[in-house]
N, C-alpha and C positions, 0 to 999 in steps of 0.2 A: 175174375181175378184169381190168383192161384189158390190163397187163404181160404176165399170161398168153396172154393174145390178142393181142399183137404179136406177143410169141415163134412163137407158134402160125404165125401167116399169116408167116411167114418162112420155117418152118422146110419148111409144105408148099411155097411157093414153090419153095426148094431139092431139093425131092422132086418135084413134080407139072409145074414150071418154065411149064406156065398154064392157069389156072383164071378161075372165074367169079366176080363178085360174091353172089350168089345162095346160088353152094356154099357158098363161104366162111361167109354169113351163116347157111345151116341146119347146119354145122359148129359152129360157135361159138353156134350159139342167139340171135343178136341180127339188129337191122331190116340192110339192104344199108344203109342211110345211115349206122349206125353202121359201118359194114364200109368205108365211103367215108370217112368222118374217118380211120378206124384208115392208112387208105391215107396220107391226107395226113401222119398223124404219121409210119411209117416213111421218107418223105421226107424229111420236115423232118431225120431222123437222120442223114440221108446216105446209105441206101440206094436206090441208084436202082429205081424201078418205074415200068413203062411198061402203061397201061393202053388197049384196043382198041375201037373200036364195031363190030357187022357179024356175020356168020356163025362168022368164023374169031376173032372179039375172045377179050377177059379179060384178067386181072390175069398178069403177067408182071414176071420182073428184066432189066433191060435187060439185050439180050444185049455178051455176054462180061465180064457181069460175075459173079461167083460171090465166094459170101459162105464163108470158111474157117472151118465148123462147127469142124474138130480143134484150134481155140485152146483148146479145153475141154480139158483133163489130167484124167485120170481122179479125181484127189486135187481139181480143181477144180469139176467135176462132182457129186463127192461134196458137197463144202462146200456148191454149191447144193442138192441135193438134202437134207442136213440143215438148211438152213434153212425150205427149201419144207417137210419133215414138220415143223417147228417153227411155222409159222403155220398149218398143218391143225390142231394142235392148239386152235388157237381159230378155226374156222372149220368151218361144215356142211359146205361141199364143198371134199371132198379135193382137193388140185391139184399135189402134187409127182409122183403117177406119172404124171400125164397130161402136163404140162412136158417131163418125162423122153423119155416117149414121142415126144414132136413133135421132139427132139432127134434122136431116131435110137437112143435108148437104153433098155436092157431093167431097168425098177425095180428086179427081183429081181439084176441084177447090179449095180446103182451102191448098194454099200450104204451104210447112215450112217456107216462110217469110225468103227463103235465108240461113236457117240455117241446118244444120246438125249434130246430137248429139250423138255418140255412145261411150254407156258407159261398153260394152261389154269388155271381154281382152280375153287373150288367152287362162283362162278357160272356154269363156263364156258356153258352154254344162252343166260340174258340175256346174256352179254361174246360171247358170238361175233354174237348176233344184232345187238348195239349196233353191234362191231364193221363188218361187212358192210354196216348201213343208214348207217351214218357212210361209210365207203368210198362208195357208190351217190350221198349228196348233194352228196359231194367230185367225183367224176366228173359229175354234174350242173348242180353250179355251184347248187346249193341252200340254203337255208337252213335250220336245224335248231332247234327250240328243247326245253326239258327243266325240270326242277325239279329241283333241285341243292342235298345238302346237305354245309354245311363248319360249320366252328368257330363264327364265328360266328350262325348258324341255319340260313336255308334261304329259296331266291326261285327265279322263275320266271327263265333262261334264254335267249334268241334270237342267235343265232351266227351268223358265217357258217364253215363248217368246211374248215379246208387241207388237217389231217395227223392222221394217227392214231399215237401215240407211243408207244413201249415203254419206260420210264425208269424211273429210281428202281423197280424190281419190279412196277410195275404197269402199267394203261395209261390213256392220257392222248388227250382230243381237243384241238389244239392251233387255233385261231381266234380270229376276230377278232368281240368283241363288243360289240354295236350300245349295250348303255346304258354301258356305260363307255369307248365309243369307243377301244381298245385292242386288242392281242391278247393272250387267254388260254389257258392249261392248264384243263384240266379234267377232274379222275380218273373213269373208267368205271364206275368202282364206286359214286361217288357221284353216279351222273348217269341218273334214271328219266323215266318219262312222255315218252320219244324219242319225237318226230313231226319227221315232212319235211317241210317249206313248201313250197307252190306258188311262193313268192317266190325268184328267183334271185337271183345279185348278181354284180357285177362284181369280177373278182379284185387284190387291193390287191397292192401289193410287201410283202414278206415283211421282218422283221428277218434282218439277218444270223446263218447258221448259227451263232454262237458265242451271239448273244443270243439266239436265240429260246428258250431253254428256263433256260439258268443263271440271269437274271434274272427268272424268274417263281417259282426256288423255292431260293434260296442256302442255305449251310450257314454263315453266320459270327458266327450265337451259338454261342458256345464256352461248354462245359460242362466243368467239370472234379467228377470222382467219384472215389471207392474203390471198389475192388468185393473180394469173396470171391472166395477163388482157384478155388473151388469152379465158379465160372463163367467160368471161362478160356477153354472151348472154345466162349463163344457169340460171347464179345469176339473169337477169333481167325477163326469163322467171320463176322462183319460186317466186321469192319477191319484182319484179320490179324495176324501172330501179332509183327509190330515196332509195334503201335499203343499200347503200354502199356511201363508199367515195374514191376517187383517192387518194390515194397518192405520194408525190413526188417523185420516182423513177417510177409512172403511175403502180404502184401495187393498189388491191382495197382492202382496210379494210370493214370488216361488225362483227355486233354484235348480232346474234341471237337468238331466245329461242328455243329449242327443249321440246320433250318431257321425255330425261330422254338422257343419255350417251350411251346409244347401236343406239339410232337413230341416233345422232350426231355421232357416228365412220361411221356408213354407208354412211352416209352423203357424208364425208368426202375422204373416201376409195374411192368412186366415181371420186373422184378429179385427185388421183395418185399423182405426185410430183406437179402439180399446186396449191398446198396450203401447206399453216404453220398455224395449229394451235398454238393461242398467250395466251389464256385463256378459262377458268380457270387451275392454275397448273397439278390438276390432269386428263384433259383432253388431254392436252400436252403429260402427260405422259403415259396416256393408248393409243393415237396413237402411239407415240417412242415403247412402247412395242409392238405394232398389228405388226408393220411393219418389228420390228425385226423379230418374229417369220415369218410370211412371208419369210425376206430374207433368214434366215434357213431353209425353207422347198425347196426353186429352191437353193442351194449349199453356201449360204453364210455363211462366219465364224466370 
């Protein structure tokens, strides 16, 4: 990943103090021209590097400038290093002890801080792969197109791709798409037949960090239920343990927001008979319908 490879040519900079393009590029695995963008972005950062033609050339930090690695605190070092094994988890190649490394730092001694994150699931093969080929068109400036199925059926796709999103427990490609002229979310899980376009595109301005995700999947259909006390520890593990109230028969009321009425059935479906939906009327009655049919399909009349 690119991130990895700034850090990287930084970090030998401050080790090796001057190298070549060339090393650089068979270090890192990629063409010298990509190793000559990589140059201009750590500029653009603010680190100065001063690059040479000639016998004595190569890549160099200007001198007297020196970059202070021990900003890192051990505890903050950690925190990166549990997040870096938190995205190996969904990714072929490992890349938190090699980061570490280019740090100055020994994997087996920055340990997780006790933690363990894997955000893998039982696709993880297709989700790291989607993963990675999403990432590759993002850094490309490419276009991506898929067959994609949601609630309402299922069509073909063509995107341009910004952000790869971890949200609501899954993950999401967030871009901008060409037939509805907007940007969209797009869960990974529902999104097959990945190909890369030879077509690139020119990069639009973004919604603001607050809209870009709340307004493509809100929570303000409110549901109100009962449930069996029976299932208290599932209600405490989704919304914790102040999201309800007892009531006097030791039933628990709760009033929540989903994102639209199919999330809220599934929700719910999950339950079986430990809950009564109480509101609103029309949710009441699209479960009474779900379940009928249901009981029609195992012999019921």
């Amino acid at each position: 990943m690119k991130i990895e490879r700034l850090i990287g040519i930084i970090a030998i900079l401050q080790q090796k103090k001057k190298v070549t393009a060339p090393f650089l590029a068979e270090v890192f695995e990629v063409s010298r021209r990509t190793i000559n963008r990589d140059i201009e972005d750590i500029c653009r950062a603010g680190i100065p590097i001063v690059t040479a033609q000639g016998n004595n050339g190569g890549i160099s930090l200007m001198e007297g400038f020196s970059l202070d690695t021990t900003v890192f605190t051990r505890q903050e070092l950690t925190a990166v290093f549990t997040g870096l094994k938190t995205l190996d988890s969904v990714s072929h190649a490992a890349s938190a002890e090699r980061i570490v490394r280019k740090f100055g730092g020994n994997p087996a001694a920055v340990s997780s801080g006790g933690m363990a994150i894997d955000l893998s699931s039982f696709y993880k093969k297709d989700l790291a792969d989607k993963i990675e080929r999403i990432h590759a068109a993002i850094e490309e400036r490419r276009c991506i197109s898929f067959h994609y199925y949601y609630d309402k059926g299922e069509s073909d796709k063509f995107v341009e791709p910004y952000l790869v999103v971890f949200r609501w427990s899954d993950w999401y490609v967030y871009g901008f798409c060409r037939e509805r002229q907007d940007f969209r979310m797009y869960k990974l899980l529902r999104l097959w037949e990945l190909n890369i376009s030879e077509e690139k595109y020119e990069v639009r301005e973004m919604p603001a960090a607050e809209e870009r995700f709340g307004t493509h999947m809100t929570d303000d259909y409110i549901v109100t239920a009962v449930y069996d006390a029976s299932v208290k520890y599932r209600l405490v593990e989704e919304y914790g343990p102040g999201s309800f109230t007892v009531t006097g028969d030791g039933q628990l009321y709760a009033e929540w927001g989903f994102t639209g009425p199919e999330r809220a059935e599934e929700w719910f479906l999950g339950f079986g008979d430990k809950v009564t939906v109480t509101g609103p009327p029309e949710m009441a009655e699209r479960m009474k319908t779900v379940l009928e049919r249901a009981w029609r399909k195992y012999g019921g009349t």
